[in-house]
RODRENNU-130512 format. One record per residue (C-alpha): residue number from 1; x, y negated, z negated. Coordinates in nm, 3 decimals. Each point is the difference from the previous one (the first is absolute). Layout:
BEGIN
+-----+---------+---------+---------+
:  nr :      c1 :      c2 :      c3 :
+-----+---------+---------+---------+
: NUM :       X :       Y :       Z :
...
+-----+---------+---------+---------+
END
This chain:
BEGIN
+-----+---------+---------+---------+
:  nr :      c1 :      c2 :      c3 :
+-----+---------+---------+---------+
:   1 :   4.248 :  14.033 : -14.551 :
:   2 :  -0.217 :  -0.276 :  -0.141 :
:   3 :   0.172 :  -0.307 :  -0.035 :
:   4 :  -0.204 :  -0.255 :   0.183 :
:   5 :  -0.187 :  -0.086 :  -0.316 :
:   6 :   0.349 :  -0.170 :  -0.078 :
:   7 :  -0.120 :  -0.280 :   0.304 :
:   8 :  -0.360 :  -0.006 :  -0.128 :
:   9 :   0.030 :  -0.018 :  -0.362 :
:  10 :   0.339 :  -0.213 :  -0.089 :
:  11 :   0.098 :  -0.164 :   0.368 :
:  12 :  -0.205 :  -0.086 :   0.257 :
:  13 :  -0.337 :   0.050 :  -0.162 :
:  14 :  -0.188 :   0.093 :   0.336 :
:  15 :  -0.306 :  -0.181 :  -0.106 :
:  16 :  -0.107 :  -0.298 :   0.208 :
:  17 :   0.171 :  -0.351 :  -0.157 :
:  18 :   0.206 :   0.211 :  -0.200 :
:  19 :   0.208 :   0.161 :   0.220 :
:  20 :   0.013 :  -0.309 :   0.234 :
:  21 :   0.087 :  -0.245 :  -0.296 :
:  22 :   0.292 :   0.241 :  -0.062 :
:  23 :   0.144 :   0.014 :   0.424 :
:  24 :  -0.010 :  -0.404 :  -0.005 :
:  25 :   0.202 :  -0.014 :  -0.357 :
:  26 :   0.283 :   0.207 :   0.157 :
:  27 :   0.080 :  -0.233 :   0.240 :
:  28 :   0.197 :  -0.269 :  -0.049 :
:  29 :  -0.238 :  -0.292 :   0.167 :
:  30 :  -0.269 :   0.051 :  -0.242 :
:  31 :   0.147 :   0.113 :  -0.331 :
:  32 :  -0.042 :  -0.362 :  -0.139 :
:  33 :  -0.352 :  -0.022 :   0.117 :
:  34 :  -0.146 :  -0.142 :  -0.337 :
:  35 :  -0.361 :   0.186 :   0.146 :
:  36 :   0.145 :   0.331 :   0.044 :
:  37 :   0.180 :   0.032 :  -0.325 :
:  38 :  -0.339 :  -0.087 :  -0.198 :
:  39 :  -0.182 :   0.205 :   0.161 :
:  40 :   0.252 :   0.292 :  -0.057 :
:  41 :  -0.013 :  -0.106 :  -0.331 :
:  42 :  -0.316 :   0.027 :  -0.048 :
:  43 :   0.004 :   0.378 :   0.141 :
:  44 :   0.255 :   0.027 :  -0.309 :
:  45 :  -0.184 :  -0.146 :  -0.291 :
:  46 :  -0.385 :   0.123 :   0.130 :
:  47 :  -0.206 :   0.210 :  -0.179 :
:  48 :   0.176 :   0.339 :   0.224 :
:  49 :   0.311 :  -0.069 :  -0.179 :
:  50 :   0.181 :   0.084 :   0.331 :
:  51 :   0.363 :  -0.122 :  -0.193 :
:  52 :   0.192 :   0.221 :   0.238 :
:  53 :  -0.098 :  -0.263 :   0.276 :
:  54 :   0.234 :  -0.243 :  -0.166 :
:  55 :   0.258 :   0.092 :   0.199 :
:  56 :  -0.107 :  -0.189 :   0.287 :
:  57 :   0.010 :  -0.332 :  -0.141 :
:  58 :   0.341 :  -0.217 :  -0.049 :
:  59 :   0.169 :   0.115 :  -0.334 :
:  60 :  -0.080 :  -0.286 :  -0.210 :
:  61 :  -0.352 :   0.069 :   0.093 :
:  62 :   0.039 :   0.366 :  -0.056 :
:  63 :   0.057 :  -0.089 :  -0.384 :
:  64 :  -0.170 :  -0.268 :  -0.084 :
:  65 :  -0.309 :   0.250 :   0.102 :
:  66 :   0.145 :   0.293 :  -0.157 :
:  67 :   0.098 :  -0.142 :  -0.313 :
:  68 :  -0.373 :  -0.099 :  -0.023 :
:  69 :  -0.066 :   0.425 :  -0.049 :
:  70 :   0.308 :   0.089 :  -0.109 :
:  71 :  -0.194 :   0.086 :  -0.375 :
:  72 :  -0.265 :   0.205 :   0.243 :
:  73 :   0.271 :   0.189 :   0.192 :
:  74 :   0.189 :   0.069 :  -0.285 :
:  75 :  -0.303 :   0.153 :  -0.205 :
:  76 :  -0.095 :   0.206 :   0.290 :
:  77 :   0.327 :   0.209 :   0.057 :
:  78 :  -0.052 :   0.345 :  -0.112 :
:  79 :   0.232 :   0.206 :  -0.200 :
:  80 :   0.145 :   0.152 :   0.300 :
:  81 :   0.085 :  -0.335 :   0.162 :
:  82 :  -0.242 :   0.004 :   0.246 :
:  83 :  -0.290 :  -0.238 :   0.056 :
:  84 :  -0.329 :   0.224 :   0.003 :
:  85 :  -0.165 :  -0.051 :   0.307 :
:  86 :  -0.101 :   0.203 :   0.305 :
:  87 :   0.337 :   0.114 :   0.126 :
:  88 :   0.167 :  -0.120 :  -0.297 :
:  89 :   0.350 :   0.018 :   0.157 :
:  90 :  -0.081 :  -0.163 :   0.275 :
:  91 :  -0.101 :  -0.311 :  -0.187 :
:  92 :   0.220 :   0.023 :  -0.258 :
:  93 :   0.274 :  -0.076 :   0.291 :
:  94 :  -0.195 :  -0.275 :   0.158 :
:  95 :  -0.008 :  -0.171 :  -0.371 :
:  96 :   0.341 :   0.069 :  -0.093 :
:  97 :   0.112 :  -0.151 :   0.376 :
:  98 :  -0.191 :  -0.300 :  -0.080 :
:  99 :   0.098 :  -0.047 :  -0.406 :
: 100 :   0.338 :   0.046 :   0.186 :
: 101 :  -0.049 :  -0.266 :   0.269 :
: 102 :  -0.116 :  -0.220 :  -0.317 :
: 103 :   0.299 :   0.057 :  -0.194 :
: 104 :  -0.213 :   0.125 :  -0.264 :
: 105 :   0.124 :   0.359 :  -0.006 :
: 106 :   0.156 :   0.074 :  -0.328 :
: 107 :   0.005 :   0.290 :  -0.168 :
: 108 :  -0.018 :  -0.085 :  -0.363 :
: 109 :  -0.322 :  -0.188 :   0.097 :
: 110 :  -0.153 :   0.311 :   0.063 :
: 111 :  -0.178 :   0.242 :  -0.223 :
: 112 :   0.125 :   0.307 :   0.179 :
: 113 :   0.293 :   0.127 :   0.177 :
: 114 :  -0.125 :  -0.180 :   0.378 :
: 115 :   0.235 :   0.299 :   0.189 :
: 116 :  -0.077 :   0.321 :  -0.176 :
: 117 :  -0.222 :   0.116 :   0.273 :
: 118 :   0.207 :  -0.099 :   0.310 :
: 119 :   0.369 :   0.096 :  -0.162 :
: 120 :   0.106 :   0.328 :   0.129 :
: 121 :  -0.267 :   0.047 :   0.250 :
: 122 :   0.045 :   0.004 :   0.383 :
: 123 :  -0.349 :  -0.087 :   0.174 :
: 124 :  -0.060 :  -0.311 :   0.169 :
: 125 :  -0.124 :  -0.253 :  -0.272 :
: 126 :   0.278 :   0.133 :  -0.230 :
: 127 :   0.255 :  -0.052 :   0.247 :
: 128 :  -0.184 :  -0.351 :   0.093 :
: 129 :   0.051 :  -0.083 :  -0.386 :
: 130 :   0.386 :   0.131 :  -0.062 :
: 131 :   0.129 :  -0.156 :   0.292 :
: 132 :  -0.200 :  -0.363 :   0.002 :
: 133 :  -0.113 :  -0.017 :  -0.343 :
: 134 :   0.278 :   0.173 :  -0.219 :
: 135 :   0.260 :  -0.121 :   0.196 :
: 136 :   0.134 :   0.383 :   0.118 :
: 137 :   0.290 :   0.021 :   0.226 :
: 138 :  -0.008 :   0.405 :   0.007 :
: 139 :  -0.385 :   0.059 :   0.132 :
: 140 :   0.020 :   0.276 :   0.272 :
: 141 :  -0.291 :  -0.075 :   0.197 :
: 142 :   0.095 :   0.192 :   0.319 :
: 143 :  -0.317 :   0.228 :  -0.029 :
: 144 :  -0.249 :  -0.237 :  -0.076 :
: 145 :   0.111 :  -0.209 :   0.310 :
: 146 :  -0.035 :   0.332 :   0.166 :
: 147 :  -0.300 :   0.050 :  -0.108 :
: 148 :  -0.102 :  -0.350 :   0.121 :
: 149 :   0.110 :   0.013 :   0.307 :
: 150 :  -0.104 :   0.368 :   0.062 :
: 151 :  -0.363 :  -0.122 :   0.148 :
: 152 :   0.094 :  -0.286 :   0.225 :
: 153 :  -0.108 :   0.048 :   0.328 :
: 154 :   0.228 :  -0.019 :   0.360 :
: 155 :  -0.127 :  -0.354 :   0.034 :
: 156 :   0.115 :  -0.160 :  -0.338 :
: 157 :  -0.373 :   0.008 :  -0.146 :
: 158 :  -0.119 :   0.242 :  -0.300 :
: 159 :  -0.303 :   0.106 :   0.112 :
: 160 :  -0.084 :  -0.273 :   0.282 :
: 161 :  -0.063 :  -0.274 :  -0.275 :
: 162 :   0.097 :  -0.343 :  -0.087 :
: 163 :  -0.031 :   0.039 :  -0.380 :
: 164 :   0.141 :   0.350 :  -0.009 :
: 165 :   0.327 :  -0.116 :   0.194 :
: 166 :   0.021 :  -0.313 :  -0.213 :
: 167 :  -0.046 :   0.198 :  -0.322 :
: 168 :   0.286 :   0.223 :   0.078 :
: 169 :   0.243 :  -0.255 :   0.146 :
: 170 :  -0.089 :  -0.255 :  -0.365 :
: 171 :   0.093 :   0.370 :  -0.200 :
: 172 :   0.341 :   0.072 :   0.200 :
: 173 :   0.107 :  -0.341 :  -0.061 :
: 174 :  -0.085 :   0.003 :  -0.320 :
: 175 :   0.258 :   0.345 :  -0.008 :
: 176 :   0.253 :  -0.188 :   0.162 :
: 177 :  -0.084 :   0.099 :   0.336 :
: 178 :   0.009 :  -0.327 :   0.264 :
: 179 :  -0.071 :  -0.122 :   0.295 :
: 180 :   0.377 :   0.150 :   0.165 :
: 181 :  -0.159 :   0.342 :  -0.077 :
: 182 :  -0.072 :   0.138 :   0.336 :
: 183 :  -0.331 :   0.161 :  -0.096 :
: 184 :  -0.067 :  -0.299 :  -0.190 :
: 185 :   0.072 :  -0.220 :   0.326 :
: 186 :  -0.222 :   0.257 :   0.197 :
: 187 :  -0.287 :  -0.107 :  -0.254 :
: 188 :   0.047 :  -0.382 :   0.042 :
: 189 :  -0.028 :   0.022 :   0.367 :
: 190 :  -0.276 :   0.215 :   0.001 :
: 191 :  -0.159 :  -0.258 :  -0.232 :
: 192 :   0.076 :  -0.267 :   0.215 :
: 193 :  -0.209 :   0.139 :   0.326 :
: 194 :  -0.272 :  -0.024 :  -0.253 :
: 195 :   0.006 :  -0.375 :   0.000 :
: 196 :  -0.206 :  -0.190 :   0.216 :
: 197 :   0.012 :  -0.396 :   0.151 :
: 198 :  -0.334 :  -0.005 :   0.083 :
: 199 :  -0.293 :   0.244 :  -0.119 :
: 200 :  -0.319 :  -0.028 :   0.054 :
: 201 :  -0.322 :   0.130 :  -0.172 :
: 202 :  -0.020 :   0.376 :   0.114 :
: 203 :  -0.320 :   0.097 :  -0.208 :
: 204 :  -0.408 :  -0.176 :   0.057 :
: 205 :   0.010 :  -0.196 :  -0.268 :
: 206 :   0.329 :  -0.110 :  -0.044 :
: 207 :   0.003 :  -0.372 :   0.129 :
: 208 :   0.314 :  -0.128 :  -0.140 :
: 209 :   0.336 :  -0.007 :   0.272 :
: 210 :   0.321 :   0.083 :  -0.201 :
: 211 :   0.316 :  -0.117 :   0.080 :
: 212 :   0.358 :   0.138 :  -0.105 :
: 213 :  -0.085 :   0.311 :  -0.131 :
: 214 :   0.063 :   0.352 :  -0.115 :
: 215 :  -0.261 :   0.252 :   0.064 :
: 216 :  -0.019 :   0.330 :   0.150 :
: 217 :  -0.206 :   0.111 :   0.305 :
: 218 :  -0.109 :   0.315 :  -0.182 :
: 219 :  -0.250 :  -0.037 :  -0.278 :
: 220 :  -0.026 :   0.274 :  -0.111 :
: 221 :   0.335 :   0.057 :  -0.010 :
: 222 :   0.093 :  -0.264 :  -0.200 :
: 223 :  -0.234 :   0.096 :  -0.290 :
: 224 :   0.055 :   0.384 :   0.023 :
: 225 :   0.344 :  -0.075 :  -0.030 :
: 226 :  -0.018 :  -0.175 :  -0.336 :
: 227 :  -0.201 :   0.280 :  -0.164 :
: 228 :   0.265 :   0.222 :   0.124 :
: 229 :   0.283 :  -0.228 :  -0.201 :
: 230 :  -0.279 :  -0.094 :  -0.282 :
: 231 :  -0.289 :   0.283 :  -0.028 :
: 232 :  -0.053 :  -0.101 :  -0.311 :
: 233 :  -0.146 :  -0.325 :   0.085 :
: 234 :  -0.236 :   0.092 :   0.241 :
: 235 :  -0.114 :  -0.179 :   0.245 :
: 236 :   0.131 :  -0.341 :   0.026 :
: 237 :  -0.323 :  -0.205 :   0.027 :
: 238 :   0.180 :  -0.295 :   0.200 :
: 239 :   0.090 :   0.280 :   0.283 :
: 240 :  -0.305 :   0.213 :  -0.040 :
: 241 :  -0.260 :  -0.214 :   0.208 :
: 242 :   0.233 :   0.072 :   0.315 :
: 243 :  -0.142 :   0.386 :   0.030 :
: 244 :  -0.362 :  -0.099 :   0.042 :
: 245 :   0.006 :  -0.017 :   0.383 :
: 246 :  -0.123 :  -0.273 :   0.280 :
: 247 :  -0.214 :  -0.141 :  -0.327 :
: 248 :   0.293 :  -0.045 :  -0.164 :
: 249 :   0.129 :  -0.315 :  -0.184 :
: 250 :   0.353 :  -0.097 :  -0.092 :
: 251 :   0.025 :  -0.150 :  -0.342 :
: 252 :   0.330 :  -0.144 :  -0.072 :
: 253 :   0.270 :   0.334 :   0.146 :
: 254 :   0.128 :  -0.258 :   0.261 :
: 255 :   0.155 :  -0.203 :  -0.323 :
: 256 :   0.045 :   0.245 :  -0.241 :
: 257 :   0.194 :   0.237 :   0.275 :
: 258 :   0.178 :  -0.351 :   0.093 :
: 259 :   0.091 :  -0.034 :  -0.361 :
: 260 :   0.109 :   0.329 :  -0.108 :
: 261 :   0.269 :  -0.045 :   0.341 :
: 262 :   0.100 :  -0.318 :  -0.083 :
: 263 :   0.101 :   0.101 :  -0.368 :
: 264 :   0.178 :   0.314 :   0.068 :
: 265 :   0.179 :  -0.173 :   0.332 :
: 266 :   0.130 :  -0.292 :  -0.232 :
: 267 :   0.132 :   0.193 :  -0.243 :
: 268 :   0.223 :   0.198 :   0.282 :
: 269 :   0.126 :  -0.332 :   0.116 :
: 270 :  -0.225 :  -0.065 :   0.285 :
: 271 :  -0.127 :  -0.341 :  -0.176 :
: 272 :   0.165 :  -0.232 :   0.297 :
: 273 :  -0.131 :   0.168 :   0.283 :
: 274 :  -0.226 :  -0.194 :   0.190 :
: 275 :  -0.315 :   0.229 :   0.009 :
: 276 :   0.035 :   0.045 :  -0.390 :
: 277 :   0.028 :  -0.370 :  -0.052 :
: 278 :  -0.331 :  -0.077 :   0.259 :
: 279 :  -0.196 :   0.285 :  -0.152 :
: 280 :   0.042 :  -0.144 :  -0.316 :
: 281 :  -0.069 :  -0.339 :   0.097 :
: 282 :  -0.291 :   0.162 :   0.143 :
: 283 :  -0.162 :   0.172 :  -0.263 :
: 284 :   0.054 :  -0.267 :  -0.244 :
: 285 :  -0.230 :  -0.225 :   0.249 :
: 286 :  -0.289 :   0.230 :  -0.029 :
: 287 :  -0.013 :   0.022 :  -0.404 :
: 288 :  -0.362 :  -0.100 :  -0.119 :
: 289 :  -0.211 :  -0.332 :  -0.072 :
: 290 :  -0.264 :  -0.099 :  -0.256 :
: 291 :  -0.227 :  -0.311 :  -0.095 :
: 292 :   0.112 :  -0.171 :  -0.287 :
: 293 :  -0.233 :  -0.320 :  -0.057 :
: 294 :  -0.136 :  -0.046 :   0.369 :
: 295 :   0.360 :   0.037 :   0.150 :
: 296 :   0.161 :   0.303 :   0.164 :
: 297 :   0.348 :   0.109 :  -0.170 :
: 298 :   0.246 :   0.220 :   0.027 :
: 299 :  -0.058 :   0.392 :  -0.205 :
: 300 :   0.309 :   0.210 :  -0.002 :
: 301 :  -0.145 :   0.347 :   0.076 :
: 302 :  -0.079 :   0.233 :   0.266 :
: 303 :  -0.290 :   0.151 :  -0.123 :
: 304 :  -0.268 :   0.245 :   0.152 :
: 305 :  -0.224 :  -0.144 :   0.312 :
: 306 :   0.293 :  -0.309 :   0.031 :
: 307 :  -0.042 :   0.071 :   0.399 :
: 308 :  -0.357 :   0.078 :   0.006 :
: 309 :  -0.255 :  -0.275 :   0.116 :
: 310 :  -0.311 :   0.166 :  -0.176 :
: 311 :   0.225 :   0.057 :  -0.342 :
: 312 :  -0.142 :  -0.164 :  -0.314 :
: 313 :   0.324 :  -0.176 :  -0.009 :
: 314 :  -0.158 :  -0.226 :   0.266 :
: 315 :  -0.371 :   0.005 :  -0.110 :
: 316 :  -0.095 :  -0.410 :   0.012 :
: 317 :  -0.271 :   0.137 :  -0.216 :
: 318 :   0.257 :   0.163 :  -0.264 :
: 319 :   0.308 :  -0.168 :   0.089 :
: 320 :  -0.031 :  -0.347 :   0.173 :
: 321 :   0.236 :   0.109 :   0.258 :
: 322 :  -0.063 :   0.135 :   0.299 :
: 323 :   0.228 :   0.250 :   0.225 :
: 324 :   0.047 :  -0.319 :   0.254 :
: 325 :   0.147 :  -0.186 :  -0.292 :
: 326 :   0.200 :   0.267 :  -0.062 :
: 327 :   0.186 :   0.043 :   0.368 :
: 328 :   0.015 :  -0.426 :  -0.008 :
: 329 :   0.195 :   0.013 :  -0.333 :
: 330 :   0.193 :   0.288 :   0.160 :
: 331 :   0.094 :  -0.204 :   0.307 :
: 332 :   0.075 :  -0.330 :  -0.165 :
: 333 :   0.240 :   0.247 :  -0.180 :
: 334 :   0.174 :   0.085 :   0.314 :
: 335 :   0.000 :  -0.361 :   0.138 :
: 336 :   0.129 :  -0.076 :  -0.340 :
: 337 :   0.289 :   0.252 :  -0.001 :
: 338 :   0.112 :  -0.087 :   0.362 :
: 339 :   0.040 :  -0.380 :  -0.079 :
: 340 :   0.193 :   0.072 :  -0.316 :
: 341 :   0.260 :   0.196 :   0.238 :
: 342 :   0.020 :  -0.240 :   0.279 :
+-----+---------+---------+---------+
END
C-alpha cells in the first residue's frame, strides 16, 4: 500500500524548510511566530501552488491565502472532482483537508461534485476523505488499519526508519487510531530511542554538533525505508548523501528527521514532553542567516549545506557570511533562549 505520498504531498512536505516550517506550526509555542506563518505563506501563494500546505498555518491565515486562489482552484477541478495532478487522489485530499481547515469548503462553490470519486470506495484516501472530510460516522476501516499495521516490525519501526514510522503513525491518527493504541504506543517508544541529547558529527565533513535530536544510526536504513513507504518519489535527495561512505556528507537529515518526529509526536499528544519541547527549541536555534545591508539577520529556512563550512551558503566571496558567523549567531541563540527562561 502506497500512502506515504499523503505525508509528502499534503502534510509534512519532506522537503527541507518545508517540512520543518510545518513540525514548529503544530506546536503550540510557535504557532504565533509572525516569521513562521509568512514564510508558510509564502510556500502557499509561490509559484508551486503548493495550496494543500495551507493547512499548517492558523485558520485565519489558511484563508486569507486561499481565498487569494480560490478562482485558480476552482477552475482546475476536473469533471470527476478531482484535482489533476500526479496521484490525483492523493492531492485532491490534501486540498480538500486544507479548503476544510480554511472554512472554505462548500460545495456549491465548486464546479463538480468534490466526493464522486471517494463515495462508495474503501481504499485508504477514500476512507481518509469519508471519515475527515465528509464527515462519515459508518467508515469501516478495519482492513486498511490492517493493512497498515501488517509491516511493522517487533521493535515498533516500519522498516528501521524515522520517516517511515512517522509516516504511518501521522496516517493512523489521521484514521482515528491514537497514541492508547498499543501498537501505536510500541511506535512512539521506538521513536523515542531515536532521539538523541547530544550528537555529534559522524561523517568527514560534517562539522556542525547537533543537539536535541531525532536521527537514526542506520543510514541507509532510514532512506531505504522511505522508498519502501514512497517508491514513487525516489530517492529523497536530503537522505541520499548518507549512502556515499567515509566521504560522505550530511546535508540537513539531522533536522529534517528531527522535524518529521516532532510533527507526528505533537499531533499524538507528546507536545509537553520535555525532549519534544528542547528539540524544538533546538532546531529552531539552528534556522539560517543572511546579509542584508552589511548586517547579519535572521533567514527562516533550513536549506541544503546549512551545516556545512565549505557550503556556498557561507562563501564571504558569495555570501558575506562566513560558517564562524554562522555557529556565533547560533550560540548567541542559545545564550539568548536560556536567559529568556531563567
Amino acid at each position: 500500500m502506497r500512502f506515504s505520498s499523503l505525508s509528502m504531498v499534503s502534510t509534512t512536505h519532506l522537503r527541507c524548510t518545508d517540512g520543518i516550517i510545518a513540525a514548529l506550526l503544530t506546536h503550540p509555542n510557535y504557532q504565533s511566530n509572525k516569521e513562521l506563518i509568512q514564510e508558510a505563506r509564502k510556500l502557499v501563494l509561490s509559484h508551486r501552488r503548493k495550496w494543500a500546505y495551507a493547512f499548517h498555518l492558523p485558520k485565519e491565515e489558511a484563508k486569507k491565502a486561499l481565498m487569494k486562489y480560490l478562482p485558480d482552484i476552482i477552475k482546475k477541478q476536473q469533471s470527476s472532482g478531482l484535482w489533476k495532478r500526479k496521484y490525483a487522489e492523493v492531492y485532491t485530499y490534501g486540498l480538500l483537508r486544507a479548503l476544510k481547515h480554511a472554512e472554505l469548503l462548500e460545495q456549491d462553490t465548486f464546479r463538480y461534485d468534490l466526493y464522486q470519486t471517494f463515495r462508495e470506495k474503501t481504499d485508504l484516501i477514500s476512507n481518509l476523505v469519508r471519515k475527515n472530510i465528509m464527515n462519515e460516522n459508518n467508515v469501516n476501516m478495519k482492513n486498511v488499519v490492517a493493512e497498515l499495521f501488517f509491516n511493522q516490525q517487533e521493535n515498533g519501526s516500519w522498516h528501521n526508519s524515522l520517516s517511515a514510522t512517522c509516516f504511518q503513525l501521522q496516517i493512523l491518527n489521521e484514521l482515528g487510531i491514537d497514541a492508547s493504541h498499543e501498537l501505536v504506543s510500541l511506535a512512539i517508544k521506538w521513536l523515542f530511542k531515536q532521539f538523541h541529547k547530544t550528537f555529534e558529527g559522524r561523517a568527514k565533513t560534517w562539522k556542525f554538533d547537533f543537539e536535541n535530536i531525532f536521527l537514526t544510526d542506520n543510514y541507509a536504513a532510514e532512506q531505504n525505508g522511505f522508498q519502501q513507504v514512497a517508491p514513487e518519489h525516489g530517492r529523497n535527495p536530503c537522505m541520499c548523501s548518507l549512502l556515499s561512505g567515509v566521504d560522505s556528507v550530511i546535508i540537513q537529515n539531522p533536522a529534517i528527521t528531527t522535524g518529521i518526529a516532532l510533527y507526528t509526536l505533537t499531533r499524538l499528544g507528546y507536545g509537553n514532553d520535555k525532549r519534544i519541547i528542547d528539540a524544538y527549541e533546538s532546531l529552531y536555534n539552528i534556522r539560517g542567516i543572511q546579509l542584508v545591508d552589511g548586517e547579519i539577520n535572521d533567514n527562516i529556512g533550513w536549506c541544503t549545506g546549512l551545516y556545512r563550512p565549505k557550503s556556498v551558503n557561507y562563501d564571504p566571496k558569495r555570501s558575506g557570511v562566513s560558517f564562524d558567523d554562522y555557529l556565533q549567531v547560533v550560540k548567541e541563540r542559545k545564550m539568548k533562549q536560556r536567559k529568556n527562561k531563567d
